[in-house]
Residue frames as qw, qx, qy, qz and C-alpha x, y, z in Angstrom:
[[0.128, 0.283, 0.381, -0.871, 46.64, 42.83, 84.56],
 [0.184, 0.559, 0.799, -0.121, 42.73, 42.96, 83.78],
 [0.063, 0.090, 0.178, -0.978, 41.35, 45.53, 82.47],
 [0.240, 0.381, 0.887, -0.104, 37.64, 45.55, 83.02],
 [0.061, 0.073, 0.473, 0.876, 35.52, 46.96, 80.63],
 [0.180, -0.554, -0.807, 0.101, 32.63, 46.77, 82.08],
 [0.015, 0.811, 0.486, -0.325, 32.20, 50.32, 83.15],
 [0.106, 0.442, -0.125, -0.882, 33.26, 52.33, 80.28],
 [0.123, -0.309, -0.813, -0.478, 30.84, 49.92, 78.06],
 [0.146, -0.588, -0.724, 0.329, 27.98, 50.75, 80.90],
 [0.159, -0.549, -0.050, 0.819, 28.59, 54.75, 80.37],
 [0.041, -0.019, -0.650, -0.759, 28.57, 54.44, 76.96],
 [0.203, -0.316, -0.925, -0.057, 25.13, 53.08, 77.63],
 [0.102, -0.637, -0.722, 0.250, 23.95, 54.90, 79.75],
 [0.075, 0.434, -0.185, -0.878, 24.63, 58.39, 77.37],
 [0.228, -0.090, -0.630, -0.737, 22.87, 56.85, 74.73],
 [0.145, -0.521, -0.828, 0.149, 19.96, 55.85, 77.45],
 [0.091, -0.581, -0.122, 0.800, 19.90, 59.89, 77.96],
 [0.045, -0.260, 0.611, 0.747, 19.90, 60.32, 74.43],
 [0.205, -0.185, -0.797, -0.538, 17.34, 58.48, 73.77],
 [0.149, -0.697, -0.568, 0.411, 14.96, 59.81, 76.74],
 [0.126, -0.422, 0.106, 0.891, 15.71, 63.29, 75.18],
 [0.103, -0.083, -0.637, -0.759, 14.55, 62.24, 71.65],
 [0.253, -0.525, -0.812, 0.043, 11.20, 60.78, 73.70],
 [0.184, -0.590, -0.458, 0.639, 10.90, 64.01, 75.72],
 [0.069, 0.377, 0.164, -0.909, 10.32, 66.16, 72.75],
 [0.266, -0.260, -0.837, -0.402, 6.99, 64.70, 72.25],
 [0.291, -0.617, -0.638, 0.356, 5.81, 65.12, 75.75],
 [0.072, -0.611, -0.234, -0.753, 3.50, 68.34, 76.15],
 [0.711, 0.580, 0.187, 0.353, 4.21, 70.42, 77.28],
 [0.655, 0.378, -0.063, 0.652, 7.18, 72.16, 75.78],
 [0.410, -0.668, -0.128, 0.608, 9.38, 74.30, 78.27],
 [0.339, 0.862, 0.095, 0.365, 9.15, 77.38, 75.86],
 [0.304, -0.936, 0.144, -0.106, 10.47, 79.54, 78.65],
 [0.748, -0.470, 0.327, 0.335, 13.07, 77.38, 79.59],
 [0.826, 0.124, 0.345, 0.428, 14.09, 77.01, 76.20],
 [0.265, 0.824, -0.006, 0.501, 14.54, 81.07, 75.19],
 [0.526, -0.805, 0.274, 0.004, 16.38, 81.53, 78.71],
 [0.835, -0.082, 0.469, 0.276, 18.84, 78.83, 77.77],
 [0.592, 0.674, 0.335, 0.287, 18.82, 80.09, 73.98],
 [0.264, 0.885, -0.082, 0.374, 19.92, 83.31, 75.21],
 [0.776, -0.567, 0.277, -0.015, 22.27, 82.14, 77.54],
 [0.823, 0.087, 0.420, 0.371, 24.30, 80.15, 75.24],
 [0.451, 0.738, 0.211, 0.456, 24.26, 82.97, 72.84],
 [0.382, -0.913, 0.110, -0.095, 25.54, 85.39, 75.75],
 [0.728, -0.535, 0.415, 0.105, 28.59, 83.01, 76.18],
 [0.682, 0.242, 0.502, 0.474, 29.25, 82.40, 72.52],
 [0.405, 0.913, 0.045, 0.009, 28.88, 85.81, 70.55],
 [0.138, 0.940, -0.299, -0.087, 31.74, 87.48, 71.46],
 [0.585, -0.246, 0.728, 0.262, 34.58, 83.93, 71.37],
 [0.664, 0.489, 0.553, 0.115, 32.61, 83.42, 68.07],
 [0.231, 0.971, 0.002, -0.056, 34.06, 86.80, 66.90],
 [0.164, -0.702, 0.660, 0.210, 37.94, 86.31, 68.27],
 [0.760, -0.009, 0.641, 0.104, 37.50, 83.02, 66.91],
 [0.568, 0.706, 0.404, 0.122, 35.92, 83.56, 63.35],
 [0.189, 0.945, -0.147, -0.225, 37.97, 86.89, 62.89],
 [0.117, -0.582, 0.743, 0.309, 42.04, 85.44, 62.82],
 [0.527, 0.168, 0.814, 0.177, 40.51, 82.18, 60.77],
 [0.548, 0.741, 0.373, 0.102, 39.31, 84.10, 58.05],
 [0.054, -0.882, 0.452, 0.123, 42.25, 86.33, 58.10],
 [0.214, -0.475, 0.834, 0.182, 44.61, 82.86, 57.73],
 [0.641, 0.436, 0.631, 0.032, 42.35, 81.06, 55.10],
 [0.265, 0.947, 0.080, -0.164, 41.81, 84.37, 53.17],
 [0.255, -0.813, 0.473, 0.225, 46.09, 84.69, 53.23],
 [0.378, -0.281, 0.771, 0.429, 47.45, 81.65, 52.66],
 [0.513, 0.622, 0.581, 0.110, 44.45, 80.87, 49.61],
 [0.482, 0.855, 0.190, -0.029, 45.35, 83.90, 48.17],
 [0.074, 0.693, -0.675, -0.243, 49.10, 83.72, 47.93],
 [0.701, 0.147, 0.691, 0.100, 48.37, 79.93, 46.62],
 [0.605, 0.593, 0.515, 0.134, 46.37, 81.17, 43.77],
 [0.175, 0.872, -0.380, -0.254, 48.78, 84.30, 43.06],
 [0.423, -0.254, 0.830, 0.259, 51.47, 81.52, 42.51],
 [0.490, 0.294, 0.820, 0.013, 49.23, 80.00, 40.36],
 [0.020, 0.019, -0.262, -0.965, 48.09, 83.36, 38.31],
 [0.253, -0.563, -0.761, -0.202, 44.42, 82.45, 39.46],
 [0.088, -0.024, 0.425, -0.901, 44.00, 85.70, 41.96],
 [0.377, -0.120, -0.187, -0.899, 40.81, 86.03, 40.32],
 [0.614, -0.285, -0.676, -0.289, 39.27, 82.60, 41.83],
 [0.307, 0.277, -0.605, 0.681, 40.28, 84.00, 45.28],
 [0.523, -0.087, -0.181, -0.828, 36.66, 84.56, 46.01],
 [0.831, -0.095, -0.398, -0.378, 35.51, 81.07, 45.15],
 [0.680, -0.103, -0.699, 0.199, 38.28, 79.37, 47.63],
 [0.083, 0.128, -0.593, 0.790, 37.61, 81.45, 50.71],
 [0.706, -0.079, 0.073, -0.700, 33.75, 81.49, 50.63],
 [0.770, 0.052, -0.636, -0.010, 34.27, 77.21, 50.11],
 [0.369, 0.101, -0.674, 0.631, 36.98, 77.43, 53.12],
 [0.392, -0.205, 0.096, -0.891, 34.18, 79.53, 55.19],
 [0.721, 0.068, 0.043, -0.688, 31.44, 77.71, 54.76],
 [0.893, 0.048, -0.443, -0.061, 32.56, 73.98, 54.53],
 [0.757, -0.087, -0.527, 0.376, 35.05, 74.17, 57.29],
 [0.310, 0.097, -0.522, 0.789, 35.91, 77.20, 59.02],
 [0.621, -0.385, -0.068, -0.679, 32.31, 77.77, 60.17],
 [0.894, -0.252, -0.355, -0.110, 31.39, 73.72, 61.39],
 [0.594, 0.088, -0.514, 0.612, 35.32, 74.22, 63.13],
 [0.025, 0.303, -0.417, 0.857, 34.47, 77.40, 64.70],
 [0.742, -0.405, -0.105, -0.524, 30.99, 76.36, 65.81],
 [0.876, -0.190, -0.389, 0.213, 32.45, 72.82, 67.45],
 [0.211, 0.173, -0.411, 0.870, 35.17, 75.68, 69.47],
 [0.212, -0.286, 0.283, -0.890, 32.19, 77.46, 70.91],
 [0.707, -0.284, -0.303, -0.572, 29.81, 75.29, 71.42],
 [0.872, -0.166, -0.432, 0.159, 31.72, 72.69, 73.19],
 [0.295, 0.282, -0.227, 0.884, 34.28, 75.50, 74.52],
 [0.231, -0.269, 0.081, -0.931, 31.54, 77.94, 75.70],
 [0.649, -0.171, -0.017, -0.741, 27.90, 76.83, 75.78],
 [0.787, 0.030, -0.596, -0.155, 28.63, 73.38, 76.80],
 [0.489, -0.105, -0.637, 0.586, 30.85, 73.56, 79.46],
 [0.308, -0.240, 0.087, -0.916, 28.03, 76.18, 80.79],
 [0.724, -0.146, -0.414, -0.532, 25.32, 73.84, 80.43],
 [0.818, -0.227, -0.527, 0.044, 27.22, 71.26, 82.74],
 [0.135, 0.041, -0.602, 0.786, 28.41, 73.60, 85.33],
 [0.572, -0.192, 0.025, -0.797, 24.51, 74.36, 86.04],
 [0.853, -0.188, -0.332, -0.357, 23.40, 71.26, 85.91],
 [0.646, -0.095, -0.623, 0.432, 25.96, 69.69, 87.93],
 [0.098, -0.251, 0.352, -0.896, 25.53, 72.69, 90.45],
 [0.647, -0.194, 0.127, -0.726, 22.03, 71.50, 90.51],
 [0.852, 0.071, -0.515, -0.061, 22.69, 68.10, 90.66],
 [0.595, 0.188, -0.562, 0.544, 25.02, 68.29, 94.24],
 [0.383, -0.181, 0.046, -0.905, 22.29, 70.65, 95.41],
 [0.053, 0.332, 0.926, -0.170, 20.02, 67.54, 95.16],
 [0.411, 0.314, 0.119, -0.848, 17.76, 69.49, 93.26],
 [0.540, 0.118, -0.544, -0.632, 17.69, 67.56, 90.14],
 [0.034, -0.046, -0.927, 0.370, 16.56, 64.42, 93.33],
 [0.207, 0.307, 0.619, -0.693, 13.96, 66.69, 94.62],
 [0.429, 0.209, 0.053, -0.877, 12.42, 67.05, 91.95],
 [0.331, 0.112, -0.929, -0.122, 12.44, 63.45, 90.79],
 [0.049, 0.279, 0.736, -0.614, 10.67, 63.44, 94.26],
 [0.341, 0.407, 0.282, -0.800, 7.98, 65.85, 93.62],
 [0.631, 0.313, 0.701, -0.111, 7.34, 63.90, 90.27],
 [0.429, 0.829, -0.142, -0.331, 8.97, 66.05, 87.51],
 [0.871, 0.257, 0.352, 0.226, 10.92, 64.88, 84.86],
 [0.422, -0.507, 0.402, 0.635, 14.31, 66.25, 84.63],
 [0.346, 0.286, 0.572, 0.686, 14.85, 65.20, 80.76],
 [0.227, 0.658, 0.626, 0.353, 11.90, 66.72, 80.06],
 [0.128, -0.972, -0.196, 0.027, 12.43, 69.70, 81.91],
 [0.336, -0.776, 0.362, 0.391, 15.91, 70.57, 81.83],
 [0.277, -0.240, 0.623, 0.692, 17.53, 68.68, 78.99],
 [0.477, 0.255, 0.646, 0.538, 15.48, 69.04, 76.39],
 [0.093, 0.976, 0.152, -0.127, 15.03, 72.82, 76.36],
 [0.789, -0.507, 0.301, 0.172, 18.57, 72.48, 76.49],
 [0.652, 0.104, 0.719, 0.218, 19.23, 70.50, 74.25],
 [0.365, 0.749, 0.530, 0.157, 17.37, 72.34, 71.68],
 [0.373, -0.901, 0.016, 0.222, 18.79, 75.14, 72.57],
 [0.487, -0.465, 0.594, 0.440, 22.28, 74.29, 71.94],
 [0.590, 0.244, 0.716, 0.282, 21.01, 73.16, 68.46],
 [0.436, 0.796, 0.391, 0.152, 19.61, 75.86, 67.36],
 [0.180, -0.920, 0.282, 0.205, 22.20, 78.70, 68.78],
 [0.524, -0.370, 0.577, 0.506, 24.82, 76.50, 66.66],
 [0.531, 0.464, 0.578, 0.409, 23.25, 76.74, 63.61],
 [0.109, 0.968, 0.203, -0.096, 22.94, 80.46, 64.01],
 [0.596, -0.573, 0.467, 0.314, 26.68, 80.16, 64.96],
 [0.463, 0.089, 0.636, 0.611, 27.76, 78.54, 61.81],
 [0.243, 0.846, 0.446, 0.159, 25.42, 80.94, 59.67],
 [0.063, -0.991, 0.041, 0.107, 26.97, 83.96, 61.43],
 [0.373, -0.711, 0.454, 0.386, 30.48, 82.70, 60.88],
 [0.548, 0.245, 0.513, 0.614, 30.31, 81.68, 57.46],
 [0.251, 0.912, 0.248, 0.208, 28.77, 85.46, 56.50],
 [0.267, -0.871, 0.313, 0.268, 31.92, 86.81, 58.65],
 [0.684, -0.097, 0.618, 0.375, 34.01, 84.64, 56.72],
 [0.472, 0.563, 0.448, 0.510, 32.81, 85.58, 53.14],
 [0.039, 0.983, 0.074, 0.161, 32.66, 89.18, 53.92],
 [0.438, -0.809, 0.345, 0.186, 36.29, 89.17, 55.99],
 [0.724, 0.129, 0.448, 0.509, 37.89, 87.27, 53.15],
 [0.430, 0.774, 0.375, 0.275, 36.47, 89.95, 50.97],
 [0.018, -0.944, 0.325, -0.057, 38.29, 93.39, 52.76],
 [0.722, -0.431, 0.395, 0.371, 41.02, 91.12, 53.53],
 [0.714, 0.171, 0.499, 0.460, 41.62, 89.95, 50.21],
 [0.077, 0.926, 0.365, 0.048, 40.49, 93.34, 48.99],
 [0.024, -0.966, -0.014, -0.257, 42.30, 95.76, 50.55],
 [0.492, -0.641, 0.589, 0.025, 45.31, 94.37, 51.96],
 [0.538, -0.175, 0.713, 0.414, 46.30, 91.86, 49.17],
 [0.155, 0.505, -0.403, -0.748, 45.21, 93.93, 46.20],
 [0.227, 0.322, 0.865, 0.311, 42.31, 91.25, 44.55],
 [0.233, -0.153, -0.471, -0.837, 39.82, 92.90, 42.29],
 [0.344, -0.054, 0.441, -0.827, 36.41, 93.53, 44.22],
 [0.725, 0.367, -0.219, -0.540, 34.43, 92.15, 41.00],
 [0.460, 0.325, -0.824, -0.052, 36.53, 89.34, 40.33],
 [0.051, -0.216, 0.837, -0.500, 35.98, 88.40, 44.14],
 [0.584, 0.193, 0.169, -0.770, 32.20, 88.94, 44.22],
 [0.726, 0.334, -0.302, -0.520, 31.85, 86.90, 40.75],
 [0.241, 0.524, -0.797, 0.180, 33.95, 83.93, 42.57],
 [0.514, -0.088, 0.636, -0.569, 31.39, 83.08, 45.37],
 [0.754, 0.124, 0.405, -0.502, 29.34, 80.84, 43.88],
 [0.115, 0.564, -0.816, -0.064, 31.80, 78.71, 42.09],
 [0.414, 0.170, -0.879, 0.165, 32.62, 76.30, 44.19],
 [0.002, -0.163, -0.791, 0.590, 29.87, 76.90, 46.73],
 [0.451, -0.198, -0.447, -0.747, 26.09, 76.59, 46.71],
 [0.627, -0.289, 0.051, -0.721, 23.28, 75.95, 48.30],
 [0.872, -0.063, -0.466, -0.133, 23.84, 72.38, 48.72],
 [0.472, 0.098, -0.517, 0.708, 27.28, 73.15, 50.69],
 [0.246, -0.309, 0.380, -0.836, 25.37, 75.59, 52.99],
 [0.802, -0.388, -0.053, -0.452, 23.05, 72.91, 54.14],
 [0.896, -0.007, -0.394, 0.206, 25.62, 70.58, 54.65],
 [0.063, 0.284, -0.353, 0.889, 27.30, 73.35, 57.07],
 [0.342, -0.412, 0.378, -0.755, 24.78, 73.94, 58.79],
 [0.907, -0.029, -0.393, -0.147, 23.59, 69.92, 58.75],
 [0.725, 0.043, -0.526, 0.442, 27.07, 69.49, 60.58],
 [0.086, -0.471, 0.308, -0.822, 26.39, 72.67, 62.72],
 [0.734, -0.371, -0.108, -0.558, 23.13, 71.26, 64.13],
 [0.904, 0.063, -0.419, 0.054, 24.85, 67.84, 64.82],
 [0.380, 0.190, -0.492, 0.760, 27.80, 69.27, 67.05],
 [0.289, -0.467, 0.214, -0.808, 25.39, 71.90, 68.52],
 [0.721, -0.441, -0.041, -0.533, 23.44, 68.69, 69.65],
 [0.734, 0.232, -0.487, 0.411, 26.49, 66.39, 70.47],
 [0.244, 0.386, -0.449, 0.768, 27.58, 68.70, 72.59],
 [0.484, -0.350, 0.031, -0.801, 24.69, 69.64, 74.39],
 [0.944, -0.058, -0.288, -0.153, 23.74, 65.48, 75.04],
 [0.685, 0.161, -0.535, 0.468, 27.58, 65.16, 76.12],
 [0.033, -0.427, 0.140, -0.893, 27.32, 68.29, 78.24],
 [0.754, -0.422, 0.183, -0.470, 23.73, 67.25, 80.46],
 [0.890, 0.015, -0.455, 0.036, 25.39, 63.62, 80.85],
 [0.610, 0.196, -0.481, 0.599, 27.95, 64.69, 82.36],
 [0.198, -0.334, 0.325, -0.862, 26.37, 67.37, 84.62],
 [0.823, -0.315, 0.121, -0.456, 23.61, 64.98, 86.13],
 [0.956, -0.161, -0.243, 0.026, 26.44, 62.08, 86.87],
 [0.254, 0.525, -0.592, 0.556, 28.65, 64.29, 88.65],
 [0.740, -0.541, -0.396, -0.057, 29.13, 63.02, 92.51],
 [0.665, -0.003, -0.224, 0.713, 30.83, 64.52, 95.06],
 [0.202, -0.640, -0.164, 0.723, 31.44, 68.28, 95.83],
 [0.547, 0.828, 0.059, -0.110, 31.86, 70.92, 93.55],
 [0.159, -0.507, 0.719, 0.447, 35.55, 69.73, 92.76],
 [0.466, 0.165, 0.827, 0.269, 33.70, 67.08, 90.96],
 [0.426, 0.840, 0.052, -0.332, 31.31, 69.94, 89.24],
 [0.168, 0.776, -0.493, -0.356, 35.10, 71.26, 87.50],
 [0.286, -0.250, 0.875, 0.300, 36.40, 67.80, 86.88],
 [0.517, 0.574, 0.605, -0.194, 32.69, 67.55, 84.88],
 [0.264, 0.905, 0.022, -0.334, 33.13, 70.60, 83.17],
 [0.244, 0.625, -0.619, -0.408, 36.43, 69.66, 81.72],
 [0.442, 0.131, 0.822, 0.333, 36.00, 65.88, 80.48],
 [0.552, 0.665, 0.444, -0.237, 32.66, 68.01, 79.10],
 [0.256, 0.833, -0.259, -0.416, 35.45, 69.47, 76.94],
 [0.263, -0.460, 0.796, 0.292, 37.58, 66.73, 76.09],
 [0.454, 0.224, 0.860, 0.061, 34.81, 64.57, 74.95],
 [0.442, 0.797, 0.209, -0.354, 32.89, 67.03, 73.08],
 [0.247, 0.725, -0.492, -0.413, 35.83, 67.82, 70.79],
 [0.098, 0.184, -0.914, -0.349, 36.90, 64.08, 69.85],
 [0.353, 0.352, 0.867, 0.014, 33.49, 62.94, 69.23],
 [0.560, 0.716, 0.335, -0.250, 32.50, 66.30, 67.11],
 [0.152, -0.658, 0.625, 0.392, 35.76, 66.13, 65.46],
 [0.077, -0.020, 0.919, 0.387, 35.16, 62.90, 64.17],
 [0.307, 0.727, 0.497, -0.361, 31.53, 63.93, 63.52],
 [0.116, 0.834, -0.140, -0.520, 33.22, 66.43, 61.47],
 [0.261, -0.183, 0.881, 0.350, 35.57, 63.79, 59.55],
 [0.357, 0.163, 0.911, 0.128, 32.69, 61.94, 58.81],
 [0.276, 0.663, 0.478, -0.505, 30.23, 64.53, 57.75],
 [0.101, 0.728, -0.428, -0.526, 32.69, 66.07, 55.77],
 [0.150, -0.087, 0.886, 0.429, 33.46, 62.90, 53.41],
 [0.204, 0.466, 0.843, 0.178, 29.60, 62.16, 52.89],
 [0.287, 0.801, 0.252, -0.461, 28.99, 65.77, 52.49],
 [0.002, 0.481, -0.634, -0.606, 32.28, 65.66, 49.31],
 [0.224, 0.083, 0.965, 0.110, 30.57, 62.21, 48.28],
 [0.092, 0.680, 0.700, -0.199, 27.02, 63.79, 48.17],
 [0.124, 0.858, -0.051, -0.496, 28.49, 67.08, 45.87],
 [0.300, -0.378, 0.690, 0.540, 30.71, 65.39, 43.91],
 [0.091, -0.006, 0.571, 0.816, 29.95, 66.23, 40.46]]
């Protein structure tokens, strides 16, 4: 048996042809402002409150097990330095890549595909507008920036929910915590957070219009959009994540 490779090389192709019309479109003036604070708050409508159930039990099971490690260890007092690390190098960039791809992605391509089976995104092809430029890359942007807020808002829940956790329910020294943060974490690690935040927010967002303007069919084919938009999003910002993560250890290290 054959298998022909021909059209998942062609896809591949033609996401990074999207891609690269996207990067072109935000040059062209001009910029869907409107579009893009509708969108902005959109996404942010669909993410706040996941970003909370998310962010709340992950800092609650980082906080835990790190701080019965470092009791073992008679280190309580560094208990601080390994939940604000755990925060902010991973359980932010994880929880952002849940909502973004989870939430505000699979949002992004139920619209567009809606408008895409509509034969809107046709008509307007017709009337001489430019999709990219009008739809994805407000979009686009969009998604980027509402993830970096994302990862911002869930490393500050993080360092603060470690803190009562650890605090008041496993009996670490307030002071000890406090004087811990900035250890093992600095200013370099928060850019590299939010370096991988941006990156997913726009992954997603790129995987997300691809898939909504090459749906065909009814609107069974919308849902069958909406979930590859999940499947792919996670294993390509997953390994995004892998990779970010080594050249962000590689690029702190000592």
């Amino acid at each position: 048996m054959r298998v022909d490779i021909a059209t998942p090389l062609r896809l591949i192709g033609d996401f990074f042809a999207l891609a690269a019309d996207t990067a072109r479109g935000l040059f062209v003036l001009p910029f869907q402002w409107r579009e893009f604070v509708d969108q902005s708050w959109f996404i942010v409508r669909v993410s706040l409150v996941p970003t909370f159930l998310v962010a709340l039990p992950l800092t609650a099971l980082v906080s835990f097990t790190l701080n019965i490690l470092t009791s073992e260890f008679g280190a309580s007092d560094t208990s601080g330095a390994g939940a604000t690390l755990g925060s902010v190098t991973q359980v932010g960039p994880i929880v952002t890549v849940l909502i973004v791809a989870g939430a505000g992605a699979t949002a992004i391509c139920a619209d567009l595909g809606s408008r895409t089976i509509r034969e809107e995104i046709d008509a307007m092809e017709v009337l001489g507008i430019d999709p990219v430029h009008r739809l994805i890359v407000p979009r686009v942007l969009a998604s980027t920036t509402v993830a970096l807020l994302l990862n911002a808002l869930v490393c500050a829940i993080g360092i603060i929910g470690g803190f009562f956790f650890s605090v008041f329910l496993q009996n670490v020294t307030p002071g000890a915590f406090v004087a811990g943060i900035p250890l093992l974490t600095g200013l370099p690690e928060l850019l590299i957070s939010e370096i991988k935040a941006g990156a997913f927010g726009l992954i997603a967002a790129l995987v997300a219009c691809y898939r909504g303007l090459s749906v065909r069919g009814g609107p069974k084919s919308v849902g069958q959009a909406v979930n590859e938009t999940v499947v792919y999003s996670f294993m390509a910002l997953f390994v995004v994540n892998v990779v970010l993560t080594a050249i962000g250890v590689k690029a702190t290290a000592g």
